[in-house]
C-alpha positions as CSV (number, residue, x, y, z in Angstrom):
1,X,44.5,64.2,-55.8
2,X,46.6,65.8,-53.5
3,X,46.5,68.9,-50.8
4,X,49.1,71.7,-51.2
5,X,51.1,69.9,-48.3
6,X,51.0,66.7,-50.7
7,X,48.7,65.0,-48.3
8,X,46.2,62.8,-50.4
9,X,42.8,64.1,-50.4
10,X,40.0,62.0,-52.0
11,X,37.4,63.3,-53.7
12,X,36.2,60.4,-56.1
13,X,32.9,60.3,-54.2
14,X,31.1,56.8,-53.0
15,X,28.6,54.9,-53.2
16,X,29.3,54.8,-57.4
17,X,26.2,56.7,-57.7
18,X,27.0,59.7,-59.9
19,X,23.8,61.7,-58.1
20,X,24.2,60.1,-54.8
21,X,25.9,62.1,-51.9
22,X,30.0,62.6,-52.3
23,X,32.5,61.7,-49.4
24,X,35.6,63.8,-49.3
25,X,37.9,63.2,-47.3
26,X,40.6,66.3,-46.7
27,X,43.2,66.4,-44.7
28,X,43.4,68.3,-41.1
29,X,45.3,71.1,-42.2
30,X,42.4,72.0,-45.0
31,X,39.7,71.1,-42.8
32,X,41.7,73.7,-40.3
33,X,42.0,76.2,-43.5
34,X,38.4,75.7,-44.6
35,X,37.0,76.5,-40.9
36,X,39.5,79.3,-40.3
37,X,37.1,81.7,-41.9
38,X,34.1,82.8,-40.5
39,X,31.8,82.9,-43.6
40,X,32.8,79.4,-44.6
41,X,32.3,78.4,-41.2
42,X,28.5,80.1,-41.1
43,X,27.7,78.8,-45.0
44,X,28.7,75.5,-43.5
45,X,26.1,76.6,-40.7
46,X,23.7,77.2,-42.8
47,X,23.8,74.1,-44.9
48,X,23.9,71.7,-41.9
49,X,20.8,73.6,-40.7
50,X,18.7,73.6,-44.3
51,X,16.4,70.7,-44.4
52,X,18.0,68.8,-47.4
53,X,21.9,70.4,-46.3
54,X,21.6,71.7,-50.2
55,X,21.4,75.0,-51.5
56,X,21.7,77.2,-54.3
57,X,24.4,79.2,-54.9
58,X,22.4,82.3,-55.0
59,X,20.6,81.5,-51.8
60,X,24.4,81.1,-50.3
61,X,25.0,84.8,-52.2
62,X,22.0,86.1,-50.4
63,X,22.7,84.5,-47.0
64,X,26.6,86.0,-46.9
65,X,24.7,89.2,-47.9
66,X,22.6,89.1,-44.9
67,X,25.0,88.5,-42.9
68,X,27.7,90.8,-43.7
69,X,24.7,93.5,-43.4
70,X,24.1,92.3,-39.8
71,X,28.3,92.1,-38.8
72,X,28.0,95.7,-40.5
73,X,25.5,97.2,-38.3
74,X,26.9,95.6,-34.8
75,X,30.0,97.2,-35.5
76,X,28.1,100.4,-36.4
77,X,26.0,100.1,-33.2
78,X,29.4,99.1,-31.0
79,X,31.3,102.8,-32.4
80,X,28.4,104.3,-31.9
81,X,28.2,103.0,-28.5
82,X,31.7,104.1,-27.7
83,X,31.5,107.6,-29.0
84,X,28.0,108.3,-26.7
85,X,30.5,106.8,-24.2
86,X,33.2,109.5,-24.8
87,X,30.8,112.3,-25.0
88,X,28.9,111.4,-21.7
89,X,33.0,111.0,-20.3
């Protein structure tokens, strides 16, 4: 298999156990791609901080969800912030 910049990227796995763990191997400009985004980067987080580094795909759902909620409300609480600031001014 190949990248879009036709770099090879292997995902055949190793170890030739079909439930054993996968090694991919990608190249730097997807691993650069793949970390530019800040919910892949915290999903990534979040499975290098779970106990078995698995997870469903609903608990992922639900995580994102959190998430999103909390980058919500700081931005809420930062205009608020700057219009108390302008009023006060």
């Amino acid at each position: 298999m190949t990248d879009e910049d036709g770099s090879d990227c292997d995902l055949s796995g190793s170890g030739g156990s079909e439930t054993g763990p996968t090694e991919v191997q990608l190249s730097i400009d997807a691993i650069l791609e793949l970390l530019a985004d800040w919910r892949r980067r915290d999903l990534l987080e979040r499975l290098v901080g779970a106990p078995t580094a698995t997870a469903t795909i609903d608990e992922l759902i639900e995580h994102l969800a959190e998430r999103e909620a909390e980058a919500r409300n700081e931005r809420l609480e930062r205009w608020l912030e700057r219009v108390r600031d302008d009023v006060e001014d």
